[in-house]
SEFIVEX-634155 format. One line per field, with one value per atom (N, C-alpha, C, O): atom name; residue number from 1; x, y, z; residue in three letters. Coordinates in steps of 0.1 Angstrom, whole numbers. Layout:
atom	[CA|...]
nr	[NUM|...]
u	[X|...]
v	[Y|...]
w	[Z|...]
rest	[ALA|...]
This chain:
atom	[N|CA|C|O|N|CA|C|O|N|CA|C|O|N|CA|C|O|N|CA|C|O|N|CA|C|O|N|CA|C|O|N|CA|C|O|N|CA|C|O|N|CA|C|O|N|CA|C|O|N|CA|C|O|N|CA|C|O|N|CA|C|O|N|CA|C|O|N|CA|C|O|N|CA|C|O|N|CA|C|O|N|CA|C|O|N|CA|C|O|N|CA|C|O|N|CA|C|O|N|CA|C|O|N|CA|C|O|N|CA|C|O|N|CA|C|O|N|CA|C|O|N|CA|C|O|N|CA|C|O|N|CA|C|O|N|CA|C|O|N|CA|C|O|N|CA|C|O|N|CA|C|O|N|CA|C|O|N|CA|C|O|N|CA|C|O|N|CA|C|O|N|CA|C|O|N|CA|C|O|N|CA|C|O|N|CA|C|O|N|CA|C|O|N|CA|C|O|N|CA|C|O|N|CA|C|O|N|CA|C|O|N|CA|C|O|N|CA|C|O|N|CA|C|O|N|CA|C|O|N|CA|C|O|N|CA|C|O|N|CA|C|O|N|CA|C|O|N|CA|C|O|N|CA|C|O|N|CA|C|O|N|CA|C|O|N|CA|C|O|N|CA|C|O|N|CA|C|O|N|CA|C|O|N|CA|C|O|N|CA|C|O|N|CA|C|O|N|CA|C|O|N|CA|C|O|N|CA|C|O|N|CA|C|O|N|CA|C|O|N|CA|C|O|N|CA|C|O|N|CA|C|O|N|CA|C|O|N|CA|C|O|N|CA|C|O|N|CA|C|O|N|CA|C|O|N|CA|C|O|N|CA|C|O|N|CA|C|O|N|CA|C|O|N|CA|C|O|N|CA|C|O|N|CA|C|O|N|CA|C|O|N|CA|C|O|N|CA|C|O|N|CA|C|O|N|CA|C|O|N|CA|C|O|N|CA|C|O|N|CA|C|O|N|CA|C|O|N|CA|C|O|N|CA|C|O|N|CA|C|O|N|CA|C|O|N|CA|C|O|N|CA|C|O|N|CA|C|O|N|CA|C|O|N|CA|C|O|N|CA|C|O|N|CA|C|O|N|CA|C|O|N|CA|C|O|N|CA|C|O|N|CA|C|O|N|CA|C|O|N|CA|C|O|N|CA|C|O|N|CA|C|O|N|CA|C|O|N|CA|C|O|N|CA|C|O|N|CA|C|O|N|CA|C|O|N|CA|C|O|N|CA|C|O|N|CA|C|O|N|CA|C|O|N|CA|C|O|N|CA|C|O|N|CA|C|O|N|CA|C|O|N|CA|C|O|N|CA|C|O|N|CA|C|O|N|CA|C|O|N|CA|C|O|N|CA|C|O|N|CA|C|O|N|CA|C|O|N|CA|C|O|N|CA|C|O|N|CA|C|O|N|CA|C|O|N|CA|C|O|N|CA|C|O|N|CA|C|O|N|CA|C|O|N|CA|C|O|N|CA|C|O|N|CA|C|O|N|CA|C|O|N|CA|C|O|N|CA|C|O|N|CA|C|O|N|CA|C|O|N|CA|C|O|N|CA|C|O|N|CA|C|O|N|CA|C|O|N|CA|C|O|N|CA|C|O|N|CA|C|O|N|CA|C|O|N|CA|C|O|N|CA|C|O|N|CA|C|O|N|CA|C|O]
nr	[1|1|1|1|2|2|2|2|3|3|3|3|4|4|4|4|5|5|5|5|6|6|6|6|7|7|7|7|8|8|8|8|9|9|9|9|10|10|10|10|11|11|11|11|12|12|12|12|13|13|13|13|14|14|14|14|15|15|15|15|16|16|16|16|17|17|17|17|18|18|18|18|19|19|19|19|20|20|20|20|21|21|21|21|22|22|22|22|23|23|23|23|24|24|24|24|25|25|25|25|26|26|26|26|27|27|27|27|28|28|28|28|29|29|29|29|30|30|30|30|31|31|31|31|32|32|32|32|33|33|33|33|34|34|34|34|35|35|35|35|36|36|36|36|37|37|37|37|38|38|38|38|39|39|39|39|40|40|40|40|41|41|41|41|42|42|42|42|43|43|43|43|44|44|44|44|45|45|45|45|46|46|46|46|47|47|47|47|48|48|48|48|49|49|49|49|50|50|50|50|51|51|51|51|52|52|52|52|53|53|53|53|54|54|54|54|55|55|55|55|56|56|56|56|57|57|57|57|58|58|58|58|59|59|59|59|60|60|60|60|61|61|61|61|62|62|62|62|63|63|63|63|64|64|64|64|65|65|65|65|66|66|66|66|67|67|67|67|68|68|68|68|69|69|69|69|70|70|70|70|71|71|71|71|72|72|72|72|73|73|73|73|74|74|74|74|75|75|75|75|76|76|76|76|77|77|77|77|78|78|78|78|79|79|79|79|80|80|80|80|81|81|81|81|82|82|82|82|83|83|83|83|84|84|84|84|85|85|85|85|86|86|86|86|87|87|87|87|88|88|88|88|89|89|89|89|90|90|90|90|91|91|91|91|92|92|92|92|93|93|93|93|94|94|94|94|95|95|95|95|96|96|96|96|97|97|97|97|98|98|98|98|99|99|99|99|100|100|100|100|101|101|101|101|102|102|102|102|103|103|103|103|104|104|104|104|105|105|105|105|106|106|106|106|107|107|107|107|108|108|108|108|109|109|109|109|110|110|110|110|111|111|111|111|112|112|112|112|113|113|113|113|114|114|114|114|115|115|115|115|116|116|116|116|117|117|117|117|118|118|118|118|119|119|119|119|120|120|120|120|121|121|121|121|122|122|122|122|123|123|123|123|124|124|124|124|125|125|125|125|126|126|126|126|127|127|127|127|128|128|128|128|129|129|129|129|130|130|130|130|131|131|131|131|132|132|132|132|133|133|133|133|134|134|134|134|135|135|135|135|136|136|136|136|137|137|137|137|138|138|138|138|139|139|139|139|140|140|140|140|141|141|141|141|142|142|142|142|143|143|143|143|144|144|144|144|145|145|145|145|146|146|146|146|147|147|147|147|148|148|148|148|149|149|149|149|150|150|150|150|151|151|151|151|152|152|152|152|153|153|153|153|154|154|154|154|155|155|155|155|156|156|156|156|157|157|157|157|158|158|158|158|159|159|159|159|160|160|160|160|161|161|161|161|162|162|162|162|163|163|163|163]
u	[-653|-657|-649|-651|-641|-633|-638|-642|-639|-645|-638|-642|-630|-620|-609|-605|-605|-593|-600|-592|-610|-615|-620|-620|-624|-628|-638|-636|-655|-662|-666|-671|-663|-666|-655|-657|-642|-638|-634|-626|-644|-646|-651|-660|-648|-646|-663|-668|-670|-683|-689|-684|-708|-715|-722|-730|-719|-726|-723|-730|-706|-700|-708|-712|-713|-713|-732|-735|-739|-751|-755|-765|-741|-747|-746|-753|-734|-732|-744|-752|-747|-760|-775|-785|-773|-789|-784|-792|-771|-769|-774|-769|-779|-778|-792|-798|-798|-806|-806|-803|-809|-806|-818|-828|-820|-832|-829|-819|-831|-832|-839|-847|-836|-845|-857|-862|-859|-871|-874|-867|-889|-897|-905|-912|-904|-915|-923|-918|-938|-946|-956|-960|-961|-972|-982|-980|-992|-1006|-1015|-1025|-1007|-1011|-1011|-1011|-1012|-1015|-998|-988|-999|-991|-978|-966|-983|-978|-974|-963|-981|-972|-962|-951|-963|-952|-943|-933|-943|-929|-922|-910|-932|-925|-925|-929|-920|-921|-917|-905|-919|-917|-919|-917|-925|-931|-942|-950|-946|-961|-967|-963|-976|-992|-995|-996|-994|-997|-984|-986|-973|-962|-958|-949|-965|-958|-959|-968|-945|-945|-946|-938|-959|-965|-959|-955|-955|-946|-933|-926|-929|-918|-920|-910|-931|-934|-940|-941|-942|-943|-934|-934|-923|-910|-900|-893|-900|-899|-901|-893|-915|-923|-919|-916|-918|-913|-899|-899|-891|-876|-875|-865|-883|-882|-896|-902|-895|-913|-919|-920|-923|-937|-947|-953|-949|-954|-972|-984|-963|-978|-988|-999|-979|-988|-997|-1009|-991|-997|-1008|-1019|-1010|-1016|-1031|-1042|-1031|-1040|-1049|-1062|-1042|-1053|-1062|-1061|-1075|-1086|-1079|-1076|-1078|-1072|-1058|-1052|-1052|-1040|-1032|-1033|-1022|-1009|-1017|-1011|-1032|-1038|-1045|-1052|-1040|-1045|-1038|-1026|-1049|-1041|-1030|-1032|-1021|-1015|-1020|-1018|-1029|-1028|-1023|-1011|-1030|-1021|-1011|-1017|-1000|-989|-987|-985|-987|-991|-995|-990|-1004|-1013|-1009|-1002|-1018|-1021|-1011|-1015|-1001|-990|-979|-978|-970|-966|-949|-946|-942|-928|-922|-917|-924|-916|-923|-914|-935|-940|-937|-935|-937|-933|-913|-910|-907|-894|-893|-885|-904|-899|-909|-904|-915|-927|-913|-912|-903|-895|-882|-876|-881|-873|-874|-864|-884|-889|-890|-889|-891|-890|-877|-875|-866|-854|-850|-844|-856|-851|-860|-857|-871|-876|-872|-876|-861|-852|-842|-834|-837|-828|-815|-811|-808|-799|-793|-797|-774|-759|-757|-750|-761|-757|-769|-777|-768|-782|-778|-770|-782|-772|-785|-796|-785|-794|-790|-780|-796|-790|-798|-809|-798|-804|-818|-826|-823|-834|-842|-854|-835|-843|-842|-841|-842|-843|-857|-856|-870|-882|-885|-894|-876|-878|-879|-880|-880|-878|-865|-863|-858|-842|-846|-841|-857|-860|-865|-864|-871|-881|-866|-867|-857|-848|-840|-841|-832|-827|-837|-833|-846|-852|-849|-844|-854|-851|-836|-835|-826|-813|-811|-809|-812|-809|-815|-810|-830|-839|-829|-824|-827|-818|-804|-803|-797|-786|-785|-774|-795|-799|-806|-804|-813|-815|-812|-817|-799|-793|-778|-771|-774|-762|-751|-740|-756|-749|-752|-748|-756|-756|-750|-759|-741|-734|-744|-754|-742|-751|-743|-734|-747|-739|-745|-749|-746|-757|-751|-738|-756|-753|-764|-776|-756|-764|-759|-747|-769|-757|-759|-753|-771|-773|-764|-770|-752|-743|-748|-739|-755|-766|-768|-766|-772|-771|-763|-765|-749|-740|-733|-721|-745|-738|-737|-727|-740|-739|-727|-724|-722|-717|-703|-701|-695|-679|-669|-658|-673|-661|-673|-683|-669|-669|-664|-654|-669|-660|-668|-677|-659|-664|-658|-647|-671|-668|-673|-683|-655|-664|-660|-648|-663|-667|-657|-646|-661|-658|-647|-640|-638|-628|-633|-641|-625|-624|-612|-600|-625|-616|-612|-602]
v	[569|564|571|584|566|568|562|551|575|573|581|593|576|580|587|598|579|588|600|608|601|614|610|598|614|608|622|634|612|616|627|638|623|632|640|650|641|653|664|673|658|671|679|677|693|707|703|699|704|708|692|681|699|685|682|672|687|685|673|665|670|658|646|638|643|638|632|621|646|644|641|637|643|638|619|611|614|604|599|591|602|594|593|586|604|602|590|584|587|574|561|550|560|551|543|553|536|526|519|507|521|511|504|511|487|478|478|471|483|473|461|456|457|446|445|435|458|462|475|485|469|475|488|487|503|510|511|517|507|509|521|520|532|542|535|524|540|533|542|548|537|541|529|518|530|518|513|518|503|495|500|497|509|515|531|536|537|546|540|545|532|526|524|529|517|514|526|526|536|548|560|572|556|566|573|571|586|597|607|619|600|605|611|603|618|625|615|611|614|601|602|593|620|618|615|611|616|613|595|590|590|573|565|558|566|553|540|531|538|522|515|505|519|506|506|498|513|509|507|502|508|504|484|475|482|470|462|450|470|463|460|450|470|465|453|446|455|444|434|425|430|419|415|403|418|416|416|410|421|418|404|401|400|387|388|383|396|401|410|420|409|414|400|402|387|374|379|382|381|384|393|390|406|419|413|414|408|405|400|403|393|384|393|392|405|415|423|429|424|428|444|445|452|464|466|477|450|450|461|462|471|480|491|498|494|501|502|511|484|483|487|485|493|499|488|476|494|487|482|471|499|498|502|502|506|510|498|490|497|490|481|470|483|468|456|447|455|444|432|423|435|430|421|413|423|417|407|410|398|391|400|408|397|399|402|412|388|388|395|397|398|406|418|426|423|442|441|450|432|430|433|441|423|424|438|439|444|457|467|476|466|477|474|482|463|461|464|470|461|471|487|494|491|507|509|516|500|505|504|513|490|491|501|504|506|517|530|538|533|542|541|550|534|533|537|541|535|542|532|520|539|530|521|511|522|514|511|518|491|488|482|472|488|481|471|476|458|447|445|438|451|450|438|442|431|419|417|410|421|425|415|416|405|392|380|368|384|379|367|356|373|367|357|350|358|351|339|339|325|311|315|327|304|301|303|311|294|299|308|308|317|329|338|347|340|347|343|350|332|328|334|345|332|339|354|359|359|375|377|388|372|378|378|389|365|361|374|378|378|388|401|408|403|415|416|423|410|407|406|409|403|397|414|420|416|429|447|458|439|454|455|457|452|444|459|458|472|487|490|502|484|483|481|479|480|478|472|479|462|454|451|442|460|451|449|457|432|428|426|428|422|427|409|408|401|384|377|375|372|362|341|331|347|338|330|328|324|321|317|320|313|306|320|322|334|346|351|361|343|350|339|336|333|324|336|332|344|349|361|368|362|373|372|362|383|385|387|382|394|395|393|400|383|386|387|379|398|397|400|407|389|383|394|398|400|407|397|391|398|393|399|399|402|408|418|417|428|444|439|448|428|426|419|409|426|423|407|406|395|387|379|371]
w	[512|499|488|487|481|472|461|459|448|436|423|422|414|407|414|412|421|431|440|443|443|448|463|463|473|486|484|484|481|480|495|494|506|520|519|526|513|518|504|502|497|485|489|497|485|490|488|498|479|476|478|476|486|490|474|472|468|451|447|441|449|445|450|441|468|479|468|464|468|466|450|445|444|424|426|419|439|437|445|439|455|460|454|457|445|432|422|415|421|412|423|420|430|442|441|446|439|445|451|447|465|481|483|484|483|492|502|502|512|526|528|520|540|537|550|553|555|562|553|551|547|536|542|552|533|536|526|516|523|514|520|532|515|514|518|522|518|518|502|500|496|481|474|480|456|448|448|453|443|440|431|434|421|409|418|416|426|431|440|439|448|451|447|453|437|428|419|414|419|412|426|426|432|447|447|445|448|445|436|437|425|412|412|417|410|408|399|388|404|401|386|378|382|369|360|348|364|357|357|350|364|366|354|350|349|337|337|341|332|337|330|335|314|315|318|312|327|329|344|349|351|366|362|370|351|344|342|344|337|335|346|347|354|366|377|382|378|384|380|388|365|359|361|361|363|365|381|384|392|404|407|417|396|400|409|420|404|416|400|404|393|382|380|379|383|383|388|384|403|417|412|409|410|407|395|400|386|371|380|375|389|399|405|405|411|414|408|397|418|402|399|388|406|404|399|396|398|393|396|408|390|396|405|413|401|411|420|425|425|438|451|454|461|474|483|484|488|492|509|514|516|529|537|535|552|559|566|573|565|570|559|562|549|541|540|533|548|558|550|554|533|531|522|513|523|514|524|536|520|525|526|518|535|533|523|520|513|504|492|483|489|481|485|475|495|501|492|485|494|492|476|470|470|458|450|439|451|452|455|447|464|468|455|448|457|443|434|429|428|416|414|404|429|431|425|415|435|434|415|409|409|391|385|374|389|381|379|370|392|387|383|388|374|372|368|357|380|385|384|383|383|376|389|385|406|416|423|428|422|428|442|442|457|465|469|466|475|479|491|492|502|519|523|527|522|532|521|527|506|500|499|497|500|490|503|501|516|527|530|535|526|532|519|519|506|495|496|508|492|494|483|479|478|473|458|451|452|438|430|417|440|439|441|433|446|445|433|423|433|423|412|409|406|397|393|383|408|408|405|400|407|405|394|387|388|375|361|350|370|359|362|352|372|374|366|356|369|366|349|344|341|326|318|308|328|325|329|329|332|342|341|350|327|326|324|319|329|328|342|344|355|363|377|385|382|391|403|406|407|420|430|429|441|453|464|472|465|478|487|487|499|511|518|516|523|524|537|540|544|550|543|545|535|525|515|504|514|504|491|482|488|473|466|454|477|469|462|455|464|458|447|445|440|430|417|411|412|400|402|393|417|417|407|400|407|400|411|410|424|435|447|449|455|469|477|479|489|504|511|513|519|536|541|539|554|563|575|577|586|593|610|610|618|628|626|630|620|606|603|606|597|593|577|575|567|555|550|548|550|547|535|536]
rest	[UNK|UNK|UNK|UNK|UNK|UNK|UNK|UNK|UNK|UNK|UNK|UNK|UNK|UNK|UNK|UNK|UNK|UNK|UNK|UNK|UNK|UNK|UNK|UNK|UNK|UNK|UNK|UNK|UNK|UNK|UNK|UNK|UNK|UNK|UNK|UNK|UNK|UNK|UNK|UNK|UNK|UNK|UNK|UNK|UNK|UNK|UNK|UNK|UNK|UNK|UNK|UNK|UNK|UNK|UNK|UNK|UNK|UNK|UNK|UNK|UNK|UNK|UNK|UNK|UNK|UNK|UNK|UNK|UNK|UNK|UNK|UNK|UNK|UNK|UNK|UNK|UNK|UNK|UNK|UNK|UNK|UNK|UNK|UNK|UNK|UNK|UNK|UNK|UNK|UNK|UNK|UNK|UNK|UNK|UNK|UNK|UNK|UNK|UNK|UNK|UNK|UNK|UNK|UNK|UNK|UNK|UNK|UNK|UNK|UNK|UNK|UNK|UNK|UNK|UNK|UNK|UNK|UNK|UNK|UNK|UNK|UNK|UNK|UNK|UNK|UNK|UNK|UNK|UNK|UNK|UNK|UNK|UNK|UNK|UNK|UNK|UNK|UNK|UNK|UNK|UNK|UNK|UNK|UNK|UNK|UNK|UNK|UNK|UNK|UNK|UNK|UNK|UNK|UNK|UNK|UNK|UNK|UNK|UNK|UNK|UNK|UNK|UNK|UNK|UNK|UNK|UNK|UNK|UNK|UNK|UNK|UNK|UNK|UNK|UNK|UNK|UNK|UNK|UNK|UNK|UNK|UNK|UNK|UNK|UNK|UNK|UNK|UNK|UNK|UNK|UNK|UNK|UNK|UNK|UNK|UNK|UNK|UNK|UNK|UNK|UNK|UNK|UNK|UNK|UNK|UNK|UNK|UNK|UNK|UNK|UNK|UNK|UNK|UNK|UNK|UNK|UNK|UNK|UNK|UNK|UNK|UNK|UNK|UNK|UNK|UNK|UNK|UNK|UNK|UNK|UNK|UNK|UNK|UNK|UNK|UNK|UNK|UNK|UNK|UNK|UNK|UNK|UNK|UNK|UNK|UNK|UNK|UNK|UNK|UNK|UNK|UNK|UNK|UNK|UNK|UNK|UNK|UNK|UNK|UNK|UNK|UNK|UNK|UNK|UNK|UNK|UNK|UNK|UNK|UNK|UNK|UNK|UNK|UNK|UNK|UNK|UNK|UNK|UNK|UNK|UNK|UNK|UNK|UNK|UNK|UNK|UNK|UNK|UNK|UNK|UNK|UNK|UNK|UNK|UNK|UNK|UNK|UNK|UNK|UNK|UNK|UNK|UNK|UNK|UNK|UNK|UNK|UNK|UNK|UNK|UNK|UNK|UNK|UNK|UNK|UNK|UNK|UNK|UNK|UNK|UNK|UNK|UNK|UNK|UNK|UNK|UNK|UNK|UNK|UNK|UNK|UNK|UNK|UNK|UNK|UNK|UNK|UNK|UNK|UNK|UNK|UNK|UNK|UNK|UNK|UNK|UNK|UNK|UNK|UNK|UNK|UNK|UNK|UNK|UNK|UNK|UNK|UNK|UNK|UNK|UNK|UNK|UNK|UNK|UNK|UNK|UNK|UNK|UNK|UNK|UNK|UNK|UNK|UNK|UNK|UNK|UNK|UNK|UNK|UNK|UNK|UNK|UNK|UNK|UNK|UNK|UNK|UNK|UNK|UNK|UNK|UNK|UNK|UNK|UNK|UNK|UNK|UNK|UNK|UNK|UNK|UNK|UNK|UNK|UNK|UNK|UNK|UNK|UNK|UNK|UNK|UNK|UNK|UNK|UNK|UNK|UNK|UNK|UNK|UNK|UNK|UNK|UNK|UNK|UNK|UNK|UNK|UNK|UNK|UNK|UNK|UNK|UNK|UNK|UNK|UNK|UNK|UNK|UNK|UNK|UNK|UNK|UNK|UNK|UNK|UNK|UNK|UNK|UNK|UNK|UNK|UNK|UNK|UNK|UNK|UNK|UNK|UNK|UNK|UNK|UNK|UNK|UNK|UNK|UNK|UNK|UNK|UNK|UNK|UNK|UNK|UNK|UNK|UNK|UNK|UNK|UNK|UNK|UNK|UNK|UNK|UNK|UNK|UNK|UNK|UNK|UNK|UNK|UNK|UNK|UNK|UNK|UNK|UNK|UNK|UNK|UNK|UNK|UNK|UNK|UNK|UNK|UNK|UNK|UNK|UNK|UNK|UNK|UNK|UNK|UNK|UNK|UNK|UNK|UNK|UNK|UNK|UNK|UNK|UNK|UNK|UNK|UNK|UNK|UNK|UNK|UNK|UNK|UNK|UNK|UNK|UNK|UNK|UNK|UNK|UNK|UNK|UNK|UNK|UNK|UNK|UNK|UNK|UNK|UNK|UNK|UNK|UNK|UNK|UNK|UNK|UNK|UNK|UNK|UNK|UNK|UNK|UNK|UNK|UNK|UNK|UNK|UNK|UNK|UNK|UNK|UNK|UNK|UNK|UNK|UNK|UNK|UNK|UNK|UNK|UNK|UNK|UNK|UNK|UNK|UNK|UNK|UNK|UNK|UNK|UNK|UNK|UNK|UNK|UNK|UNK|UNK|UNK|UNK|UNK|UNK|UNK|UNK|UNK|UNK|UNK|UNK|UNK|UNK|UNK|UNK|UNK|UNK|UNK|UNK|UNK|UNK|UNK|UNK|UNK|UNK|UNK|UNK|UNK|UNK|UNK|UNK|UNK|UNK|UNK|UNK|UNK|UNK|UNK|UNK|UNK|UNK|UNK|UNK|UNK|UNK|UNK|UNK|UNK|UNK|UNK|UNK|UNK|UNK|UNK|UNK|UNK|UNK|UNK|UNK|UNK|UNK]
């Protein structure tokens, strides 16, 4: 990984290695939710009394999953559960998405993120991302091609070959 001419792994110090991976927000696209609320969720790692709701709001909103959440009587402080039973795929997907934009961090990577989505429920979500993350660097990760209508560069990898 080369970043300003530098090869982040063989800089003398892991400081370099570890300042760049706190810029990093990674989705996978197999979700871990807590069995906490909703709102610690999306701010994971934050201490409960520290969680900026509106920005655990503004989030939600740009990953659409904010309706869903509005429906519940407990709304952002409803439990999620153990395993997240109670939520579907693509709500764990977009719930983790919103983790990843509430911290917002300069690199959003999308590994397979928006997988369990239907096509306009994503299209939506990119579009919110993309509109409101525009100091952001995004790089997804699809075997979906429709995912990659708003992008600026892509590349095909294809059996590890850059095409």
């Amino acid at each position: 990984l080369i970043i300003d001419d530098l090869d982040v792994h063989q800089a003398n110090s892991s400081q370099l290695l570890s300042e760049w991976q706190n810029l990093i927000s990674w989705v996978p696209q197999s979700i871990y939710l807590r069995d906490a609320t909703i709102a610690e969720n999306i701010a994971f790692g934050s201490n409960v009394k520290n969680i900026n709701y509106k920005l655990v709001k503004q989030a939600s909103y740009q990953a659409q999953i904010s309706g869903f959440i509005e429906t519940l009587d407990e709304k952002y402080d409803t439990r999620v559960g153990e395993d997240s039973i109670l939520f579907s795929g693509g709500q764990k997907q977009r719930i983790a998405i919103a983790r990843a934009l509430y911290r917002k961090h300069s690199v959003l990577i999308l590994d397979e993120a928006t997988s369990a989505l239907d096509q306009n429920t994503e299209k939506l979500l990119l579009e919110s991302i993309i509109k409101n993350n525009s100091d952001t660097t995004i790089i997804m990760i699809t075997h979906r091609s429709s995912t990659l209508d708003n992008c600026d560069k892509i590349v095909n990898i294809d059996n590890g070959r850059i095409n």
